[in-house]
N, C-alpha and C positions, 0 to 999 in steps of 0.2 A: 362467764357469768350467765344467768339466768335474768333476762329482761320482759314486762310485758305490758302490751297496752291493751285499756279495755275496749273490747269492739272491736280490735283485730281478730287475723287470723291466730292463732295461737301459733307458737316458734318459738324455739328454747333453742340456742346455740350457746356452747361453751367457749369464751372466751376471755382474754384477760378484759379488765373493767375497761381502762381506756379504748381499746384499742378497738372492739365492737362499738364502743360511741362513735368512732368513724367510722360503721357500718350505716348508719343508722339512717340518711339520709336514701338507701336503696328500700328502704319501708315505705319511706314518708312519700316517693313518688308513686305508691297504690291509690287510690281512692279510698280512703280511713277518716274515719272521724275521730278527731283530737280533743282532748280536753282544753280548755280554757290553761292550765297550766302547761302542760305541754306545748301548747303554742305559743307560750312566752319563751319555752327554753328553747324550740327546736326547729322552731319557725321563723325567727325572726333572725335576719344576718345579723348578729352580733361583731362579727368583725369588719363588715364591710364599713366603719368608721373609723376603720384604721388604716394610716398610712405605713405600712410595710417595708422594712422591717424594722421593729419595733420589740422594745420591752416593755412588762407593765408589772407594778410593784405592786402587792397588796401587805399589809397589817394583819398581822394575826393576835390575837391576844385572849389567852386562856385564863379564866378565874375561876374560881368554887371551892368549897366546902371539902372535896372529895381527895385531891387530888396536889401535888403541886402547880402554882400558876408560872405560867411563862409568857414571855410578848416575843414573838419572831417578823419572819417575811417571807412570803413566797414569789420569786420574779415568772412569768410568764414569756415565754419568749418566743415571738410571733415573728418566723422568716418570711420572705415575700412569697408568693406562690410559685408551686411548682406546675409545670408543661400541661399535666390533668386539671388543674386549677383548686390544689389542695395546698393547704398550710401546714407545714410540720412540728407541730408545736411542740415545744419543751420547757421543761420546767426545773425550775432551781426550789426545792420545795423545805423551807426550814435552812437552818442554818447547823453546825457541831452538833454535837448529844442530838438533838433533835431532828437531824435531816432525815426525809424520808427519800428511799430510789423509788421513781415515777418512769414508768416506760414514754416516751415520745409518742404520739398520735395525729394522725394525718386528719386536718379540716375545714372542711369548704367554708364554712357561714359561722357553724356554733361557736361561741367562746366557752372552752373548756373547761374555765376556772371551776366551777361546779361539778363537773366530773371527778379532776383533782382532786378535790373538798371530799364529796366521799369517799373517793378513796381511800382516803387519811381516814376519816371518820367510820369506815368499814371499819379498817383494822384497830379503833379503840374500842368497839362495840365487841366485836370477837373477844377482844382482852379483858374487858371487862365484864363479859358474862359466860366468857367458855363456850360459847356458840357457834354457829356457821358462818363462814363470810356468806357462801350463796344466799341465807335466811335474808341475810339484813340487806345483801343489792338488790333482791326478787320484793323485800317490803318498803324501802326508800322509793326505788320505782314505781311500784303499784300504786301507792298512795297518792300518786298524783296524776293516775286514771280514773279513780275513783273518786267522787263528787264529796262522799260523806268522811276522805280525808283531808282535802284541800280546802283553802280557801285563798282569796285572790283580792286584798285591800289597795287601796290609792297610800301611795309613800313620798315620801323624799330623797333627793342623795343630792349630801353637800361634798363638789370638788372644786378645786381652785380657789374657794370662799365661793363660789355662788350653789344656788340652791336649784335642784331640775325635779322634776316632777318624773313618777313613775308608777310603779306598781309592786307590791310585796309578794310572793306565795308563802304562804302559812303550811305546813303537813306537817304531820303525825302518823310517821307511817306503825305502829308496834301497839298502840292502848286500843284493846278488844282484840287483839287478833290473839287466836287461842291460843300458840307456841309462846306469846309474850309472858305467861303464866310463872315463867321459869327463870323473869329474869325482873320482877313486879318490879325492882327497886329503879329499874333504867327505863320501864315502859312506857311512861307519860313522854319521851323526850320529843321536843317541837323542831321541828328544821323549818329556816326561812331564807329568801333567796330575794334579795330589791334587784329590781330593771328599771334603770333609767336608759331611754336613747340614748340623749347626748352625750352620755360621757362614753370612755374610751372604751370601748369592747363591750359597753351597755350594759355587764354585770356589775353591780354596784358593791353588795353584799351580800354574803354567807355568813349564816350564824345556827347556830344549834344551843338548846339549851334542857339540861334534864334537871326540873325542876325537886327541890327537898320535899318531902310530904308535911313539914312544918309550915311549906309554902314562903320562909326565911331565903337566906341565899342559896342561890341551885345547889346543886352538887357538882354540875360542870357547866359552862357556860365558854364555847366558841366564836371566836367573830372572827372573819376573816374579810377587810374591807378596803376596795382602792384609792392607793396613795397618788399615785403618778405615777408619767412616762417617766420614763430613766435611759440615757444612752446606753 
């Protein structure tokens, strides 16, 4: 894949999506200046409130206008550390019809649910506009280097019944960007990511939404949001 932050060195290495996300930490010990988003996703131990080893269940549930809807689950499965002090995480992602294969990927701190998510979300963007997967990981990424994609609100995330405080990111990586020309009808789509601490892996929520131009029900709307540990 093609990855990139702004105000880095420039470096384009080809690999598969997950698997260079367990690169990524030999960046981030440069002296680089981070976005405000990026140092929610890649900064902060997201797993280190987890006792190892561990499952953790998230909710998916697809609605829209577009499309047929479906409710799934994706399990996360967080082994204890290995000898380098990496976690090798795997995933159970969907269920029948629906399952997708997700390679395994080795990680010290980040909670990968989010990586997973686009993944998936790569390969309905491809389907749905005939396009590049490189386009849409090189513009998911970018948008959340770039100030005039992001934004960064105060949230909520209710688990267990109680309610923790956190943070949202807001991007749009595709409206203005000039190859988006090609695909007007999926351009405006929003991607959002909640961090709460306290709860388990500290990613709360993933959701995507490509709104209808009647501005009525989207055309697709993803959520994908945690349930609970699970043995």
């Amino acid at each position: 894949m093609m990855f990139f932050f702004r105000r880095f060195k420039y470096f384009f290495k080809i690999v598969p999506f997950l698997i260079f996300a367990t690169m990524i930490t030999h960046v981030f010990a440069e002296d680089v200046e981070l976005s405000e988003a990026h140092k929610l996703l890649v900064k902060k131990n997201h797993l280190g409130n987890l006792t190892t080893p561990i499952k953790l269940k998230y909710i998916f549930k697809k609605t829209g206008s577009l499309e047929a809807n479906f409710n799934d689950r994706v399990i996360m499965i967080v082994p204890k550390k290995d000898n380098e002090g990496y976690h090798n995480i795997k995933f159970d992602f969907f269920s029948g019809y629906h399952k997708e294969d997700l390679s395994s990927a080795r990680y010290k701190t980040t909670n990968p649910i989010f990586h997973a998510f686009w993944d998936y979300d790569i390969k309905v963007m491809t389907r749905l506009t005939k396009g590049s997967s490189v386009y849409f990981r090189k513009r998911i990424t970018w948008s959340l280097s770039d100030e005039k994609k992001f934004n960064i609100k105060t949230a909520k995330c209710t688990y267990n019944n109680e309610k923790f405080d956190g943070h949202k990111i807001e991007h749009i990586p595709y409206e203005q960007d000039y190859d988006s020309r090609k695909f007007k009808k999926f351009a405006k789509k929003k991607y959002f990511i909640t961090i709460c601490d306290k709860i388990p892996g500290m990613i709360y929520e993933i959701e995507t939404i490509i709104p209808a131009e009647d501005e009525k029900k989207p055309l697709i709307k993803e959520t994908l949001t945690l349930q609970k540990i699970i043995n």
